[in-house]
ZAMARGU-4260 file (C-alpha; in steps of 0.2 Angstrom, whole numbers, plus 5000, padded with zeros to 4 digits):
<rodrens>
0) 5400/5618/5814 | 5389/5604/5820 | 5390/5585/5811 | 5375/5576/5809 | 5381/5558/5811
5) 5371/5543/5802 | 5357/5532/5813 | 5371/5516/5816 | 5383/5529/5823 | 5371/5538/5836
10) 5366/5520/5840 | 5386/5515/5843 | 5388/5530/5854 | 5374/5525/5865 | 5382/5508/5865
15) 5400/5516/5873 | 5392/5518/5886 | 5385/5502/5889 | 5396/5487/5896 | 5393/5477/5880
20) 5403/5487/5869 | 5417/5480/5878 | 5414/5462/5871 | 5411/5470/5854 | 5430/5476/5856
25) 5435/5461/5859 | 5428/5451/5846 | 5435/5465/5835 | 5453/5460/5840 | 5451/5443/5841
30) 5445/5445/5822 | 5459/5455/5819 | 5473/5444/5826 | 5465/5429/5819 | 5465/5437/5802
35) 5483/5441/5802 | 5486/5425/5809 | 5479/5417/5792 | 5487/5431/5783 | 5506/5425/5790
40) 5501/5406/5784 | 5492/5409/5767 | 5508/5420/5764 | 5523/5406/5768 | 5513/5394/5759
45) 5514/5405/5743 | 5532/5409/5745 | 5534/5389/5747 | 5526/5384/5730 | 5532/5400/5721
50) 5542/5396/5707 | 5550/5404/5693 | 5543/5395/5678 | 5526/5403/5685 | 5515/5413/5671
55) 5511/5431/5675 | 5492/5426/5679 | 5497/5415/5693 | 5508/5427/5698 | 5497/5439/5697
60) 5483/5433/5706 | 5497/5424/5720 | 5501/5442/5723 | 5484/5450/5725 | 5479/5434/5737
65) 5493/5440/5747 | 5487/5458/5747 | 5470/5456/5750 | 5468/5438/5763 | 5472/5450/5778
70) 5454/5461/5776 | 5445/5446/5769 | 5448/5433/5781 | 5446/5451/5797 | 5431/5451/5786
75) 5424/5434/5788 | 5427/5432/5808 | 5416/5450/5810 | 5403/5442/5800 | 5406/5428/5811
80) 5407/5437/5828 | 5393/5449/5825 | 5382/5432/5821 | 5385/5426/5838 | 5382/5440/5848
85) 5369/5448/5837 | 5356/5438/5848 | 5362/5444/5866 | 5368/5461/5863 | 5368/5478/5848
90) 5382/5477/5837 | 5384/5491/5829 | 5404/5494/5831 | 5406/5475/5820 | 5390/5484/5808
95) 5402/5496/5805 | 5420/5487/5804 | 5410/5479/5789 | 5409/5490/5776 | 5429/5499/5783
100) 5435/5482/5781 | 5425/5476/5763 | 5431/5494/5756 | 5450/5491/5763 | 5450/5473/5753
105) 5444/5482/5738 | 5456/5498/5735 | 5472/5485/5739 | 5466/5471/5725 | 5462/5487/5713
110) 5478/5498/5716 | 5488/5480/5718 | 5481/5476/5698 | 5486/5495/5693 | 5504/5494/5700
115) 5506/5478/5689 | 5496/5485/5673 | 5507/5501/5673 | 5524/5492/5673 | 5535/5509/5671
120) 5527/5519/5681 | 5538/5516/5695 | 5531/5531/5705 | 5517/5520/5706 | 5523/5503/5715
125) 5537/5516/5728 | 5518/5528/5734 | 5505/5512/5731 | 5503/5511/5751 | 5502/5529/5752
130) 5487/5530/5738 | 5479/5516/5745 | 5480/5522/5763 | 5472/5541/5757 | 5459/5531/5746
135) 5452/5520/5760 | 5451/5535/5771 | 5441/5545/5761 | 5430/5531/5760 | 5430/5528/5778
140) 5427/5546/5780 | 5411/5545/5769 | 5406/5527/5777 | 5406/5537/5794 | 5397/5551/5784
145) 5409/5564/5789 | 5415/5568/5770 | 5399/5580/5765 | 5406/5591/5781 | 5424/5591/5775
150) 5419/5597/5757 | 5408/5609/5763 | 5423/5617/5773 | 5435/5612/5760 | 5426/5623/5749
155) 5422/5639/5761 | 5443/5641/5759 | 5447/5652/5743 | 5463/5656/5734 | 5463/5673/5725
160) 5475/5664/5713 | 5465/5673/5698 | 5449/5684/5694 | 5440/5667/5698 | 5446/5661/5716
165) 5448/5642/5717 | 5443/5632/5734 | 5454/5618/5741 | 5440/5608/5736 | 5442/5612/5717
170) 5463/5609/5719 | 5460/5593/5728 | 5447/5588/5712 | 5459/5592/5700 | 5474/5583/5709
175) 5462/5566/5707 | 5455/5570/5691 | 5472/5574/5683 | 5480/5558/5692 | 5466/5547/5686
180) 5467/5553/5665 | 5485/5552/5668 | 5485/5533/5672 | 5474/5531/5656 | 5486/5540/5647
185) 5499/5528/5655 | 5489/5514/5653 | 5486/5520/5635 | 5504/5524/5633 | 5512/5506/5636
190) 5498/5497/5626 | 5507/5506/5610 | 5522/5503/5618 | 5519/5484/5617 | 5514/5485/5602
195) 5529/5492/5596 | 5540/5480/5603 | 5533/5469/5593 | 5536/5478/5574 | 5554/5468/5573
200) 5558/5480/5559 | 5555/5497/5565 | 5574/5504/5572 | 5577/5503/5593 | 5578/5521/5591
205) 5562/5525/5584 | 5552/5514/5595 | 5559/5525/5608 | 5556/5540/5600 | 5537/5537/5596
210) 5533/5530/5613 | 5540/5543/5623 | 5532/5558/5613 | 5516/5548/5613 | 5519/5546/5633
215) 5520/5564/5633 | 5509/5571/5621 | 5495/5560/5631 | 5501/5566/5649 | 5497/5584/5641
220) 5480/5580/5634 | 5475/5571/5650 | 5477/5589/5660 | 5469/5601/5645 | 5455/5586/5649
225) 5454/5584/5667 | 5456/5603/5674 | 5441/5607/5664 | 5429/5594/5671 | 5432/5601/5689
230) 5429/5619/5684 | 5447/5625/5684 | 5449/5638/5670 | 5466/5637/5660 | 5470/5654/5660
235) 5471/5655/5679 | 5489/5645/5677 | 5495/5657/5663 | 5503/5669/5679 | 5513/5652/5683
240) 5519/5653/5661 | 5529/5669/5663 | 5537/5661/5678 | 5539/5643/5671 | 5546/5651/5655
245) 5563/5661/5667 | 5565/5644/5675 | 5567/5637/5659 | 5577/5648/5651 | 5592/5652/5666
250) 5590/5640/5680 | 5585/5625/5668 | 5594/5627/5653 | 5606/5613/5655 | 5592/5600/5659
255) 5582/5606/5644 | 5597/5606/5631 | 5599/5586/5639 | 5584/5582/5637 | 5583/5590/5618
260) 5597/5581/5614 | 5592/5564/5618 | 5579/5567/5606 | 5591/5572/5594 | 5599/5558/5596
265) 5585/5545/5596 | 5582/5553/5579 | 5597/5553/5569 | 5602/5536/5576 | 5620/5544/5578
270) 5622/5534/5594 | 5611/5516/5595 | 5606/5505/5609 | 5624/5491/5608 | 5636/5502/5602
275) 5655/5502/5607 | 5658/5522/5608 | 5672/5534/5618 | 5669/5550/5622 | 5684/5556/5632
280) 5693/5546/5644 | 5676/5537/5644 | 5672/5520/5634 | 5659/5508/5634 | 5642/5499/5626
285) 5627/5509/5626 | 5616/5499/5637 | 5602/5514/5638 | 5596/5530/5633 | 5585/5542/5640
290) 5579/5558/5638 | 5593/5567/5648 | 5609/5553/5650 | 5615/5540/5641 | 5622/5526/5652
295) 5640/5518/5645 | 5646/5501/5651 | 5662/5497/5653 | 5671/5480/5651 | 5674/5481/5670
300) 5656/5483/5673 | 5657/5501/5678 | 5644/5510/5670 | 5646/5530/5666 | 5630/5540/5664
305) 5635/5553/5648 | 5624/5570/5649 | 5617/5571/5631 | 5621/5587/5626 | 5642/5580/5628
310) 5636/5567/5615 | 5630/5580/5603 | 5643/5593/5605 | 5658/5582/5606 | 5668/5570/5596
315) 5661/5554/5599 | 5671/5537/5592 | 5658/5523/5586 | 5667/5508/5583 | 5651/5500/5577
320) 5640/5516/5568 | 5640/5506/5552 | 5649/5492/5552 | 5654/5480/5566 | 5669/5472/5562
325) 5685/5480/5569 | 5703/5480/5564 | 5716/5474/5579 | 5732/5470/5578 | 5748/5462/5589
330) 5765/5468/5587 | 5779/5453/5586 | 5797/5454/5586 | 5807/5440/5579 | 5827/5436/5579
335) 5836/5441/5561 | 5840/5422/5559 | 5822/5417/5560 | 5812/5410/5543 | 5805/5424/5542
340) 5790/5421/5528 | 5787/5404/5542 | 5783/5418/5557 | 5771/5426/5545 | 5760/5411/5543
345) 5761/5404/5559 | 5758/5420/5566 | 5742/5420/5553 | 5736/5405/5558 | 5737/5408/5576
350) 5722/5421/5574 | 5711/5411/5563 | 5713/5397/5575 | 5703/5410/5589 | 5684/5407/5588
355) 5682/5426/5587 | 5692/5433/5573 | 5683/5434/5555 | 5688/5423/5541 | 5682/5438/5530
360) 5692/5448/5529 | 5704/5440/5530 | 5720/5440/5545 | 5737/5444/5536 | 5755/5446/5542
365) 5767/5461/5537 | 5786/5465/5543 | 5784/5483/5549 | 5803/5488/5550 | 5821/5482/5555
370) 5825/5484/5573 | 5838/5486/5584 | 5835/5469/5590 | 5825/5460/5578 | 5812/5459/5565
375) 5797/5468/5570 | 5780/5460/5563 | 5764/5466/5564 | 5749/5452/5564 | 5730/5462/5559
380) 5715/5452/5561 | 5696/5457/5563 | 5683/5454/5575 | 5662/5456/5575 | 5659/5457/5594
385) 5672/5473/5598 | 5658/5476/5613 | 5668/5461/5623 | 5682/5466/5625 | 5700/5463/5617
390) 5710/5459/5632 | 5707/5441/5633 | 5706/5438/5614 | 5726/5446/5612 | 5731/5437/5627
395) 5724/5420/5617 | 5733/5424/5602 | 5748/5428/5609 | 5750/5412/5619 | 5745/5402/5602
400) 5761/5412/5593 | 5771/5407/5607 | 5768/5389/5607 | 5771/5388/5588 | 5786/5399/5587
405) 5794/5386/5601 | 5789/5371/5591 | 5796/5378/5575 | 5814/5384/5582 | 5810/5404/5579
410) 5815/5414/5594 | 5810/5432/5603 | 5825/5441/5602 | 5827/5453/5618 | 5839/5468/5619
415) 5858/5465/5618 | 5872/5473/5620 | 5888/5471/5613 | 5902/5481/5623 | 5921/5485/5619
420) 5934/5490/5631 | 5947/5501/5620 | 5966/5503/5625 | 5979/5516/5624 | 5993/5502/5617
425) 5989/5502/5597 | 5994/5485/5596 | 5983/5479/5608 | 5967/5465/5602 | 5949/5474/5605
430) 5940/5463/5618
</rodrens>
């Protein structure tokens, strides 16, 4: 198959073999090493005057400087170059690095701007180099006027997936098509997000419900849309529904019943976005939800990431599902010649004393039973933040007790034993 190559390309093919292309090569790297030389200063300068306080416009359009100065300013010293030996010699290899390099500046400023419009699509900002670099080749390719070739061999190459066969051309259509509806639908998506961050009195739970159906329901419509357009018929997948539908059912059960059940979840409101829950050895605060784990943190800072479907079909403790405030309580043990009714109150106010503990209700006191050894006394009290942790709150009020009970005389009785020696001699005196 023969390639008809554009007017400018026949000319820089004559010109390779002519001594002058080897001074347009040279201007091209000059340009080229002058360009990331500008590049490495414009970007130290903006890391220089970065600073946090910056709005997301300035650092917005920091970052895009950042993406594009290296083509713009390779840009600028062709221009410049091809001015100065335009004169004395052809330039067609600087006619060309023009438009390659003008189109290069372009697709990095306009997939820089959709990696920051599409905050959560992090698929996006991991293969952004990757879209970029196929994007700029296609255009290269059709700058070089190489493209109308590829299609046409693209489309001599069927697939007898169904009664109508389908060229690579037509997949590779529908892979951009249904990429490009799908970031509307994304771009679509987080709009309404946004917008429901911003009802303060719709539940956590059902913003996430509604935006995640929404993301979905959008990512569906965008494909019904954009296979169409590129003249792929929808019942040429159905032979890919039976097999979709055994995948589901055996080797996907497990995923799908996670992913129905944080559903379930975001709907009943069972489990909420800052509760203090245990499932199991397992206890922590729910710092996130998704649609197939829930992520537990503990007061250690070890986060545990619950399959859904455990949290629907086991016991799960909530210790804030209605209400907040939780009961604690300190066991005490105090001699049997203490003022008893005096440990009760100082032990009472101990607790108010903490920062932490509610006034309402309120902390009491009790004696719990005679021991062995002492009095045992049980202090209750309750708390609103149970998500903090206890340790360091009992530890407070323990040390308060201890510092009252030595000022007032009462003492922590600890085991004792009293021991007798018997004799055989009657008349002898126990010891």
């Amino acid at each position: 198959m023969s390639i008809e190559l554009p007017a400018y390309l026949n000319s820089l093919t004559t010109d390779l073999n002519h001594p002058h292309i080897l001074w347009q090569f040279a201007a091209l790297a000059v340009s080229l090493m002058l360009a990331k030389l500008v590049e490495g200063v414009v970007r130290e300068r903006v890391a220089a005057h970065a600073t946090p306080d910056l709005g997301r416009a300035s650092q917005l359009g920091r970052g895009s400087l950042k993406r594009v100065i290296f083509p713009i300013a390779a840009l600028l010293f062709v221009i410049f170059s091809r001015w100065l030996l335009q004169p004395v010699m052809h330039t067609n290899l600087l006619t060309l690095a023009l438009p390659l390099l003008g189109s290069l500046a372009a697709i990095r400023l306009v997939f820089y701007i959709l990696r920051h419009s599409f905050t959560y699509a992090t698929w996006l900002t991991n293969f952004e180099r990757i879209f970029a670099t196929l994007a700029w080749t296609i255009v290269a390719l059709h700058i070089l006027g190489v493209l109308p070739d590829i299609v046409e061999a693209l489309e001599s190459v069927t697939l007898p997936i169904s009664k109508t066969p389908l060229s690579l051309w037509q997949i590779l259509q529908g892979l951009v098509t249904v990429a490009a509806t799908l970031l509307i639908a994304l771009w679509l998506s987080n709009a309404f997000e946004s917008r429901l961050n911003r009802t303060a009195d719709m539940d956590t739970n059902l913003r996430i419900v509604l935006s995640r159906l929404l993301r979905a329901l959008l990512a569906l419509f965008a494909i019904l849309i954009a296979l169409p357009m590129v003249g792929i018929d929808l019942t040429t997948l159905s032979v890919f529904g039976g097999a979709l539908g055994v995948g589901l059912g055996f080797g996907l059960q497990k995923i799908t019943s996670n992913y129905v059940s944080g559903f379930i979840i975001l709907l009943d409101r069972s489990i909420r976005l800052g509760n203090l829950i245990s499932i199991g050895t397992d206890r922590g605060v729910v710092t996130k939800i998704t649609a197939r784990y829930t992520v537990l943190r503990n007061m250690t800072g070890i986060e545990f990431l619950v399959p859904n479907e455990l949290l629907v079909s086991s016991v799960v403790q909530n210790d804030t599902y209605t209400d907040r405030n939780v009961w604690f309580s300190l066991p005490v043990q105090v001699s049997y010649g203490s003022d008893l009714e005096l440990a009760l109150r100082l032990m009472v106010e101990a607790a108010d004393a903490h920062p932490r503990v509610l006034k309402k209700p309120t902390s009491d006191a009790y004696i719990e039973h005679f021991a062995d050894s002492g009095v045992n006394l049980l202090l209750g009290f309750w708390i609103a933040d149970p998500e903090n942790g206890s340790l360091g709150l009992k530890s407070a009020i323990n040390m308060t007790i201890w510092k009252n009970f030595k000022q007032h005389g009462i003492s922590i009785p600890f085991p004792q034993r009293e021991v007798r020696l018997l004799s055989d001699n009657p008349n002898a005196k126990n010891v």
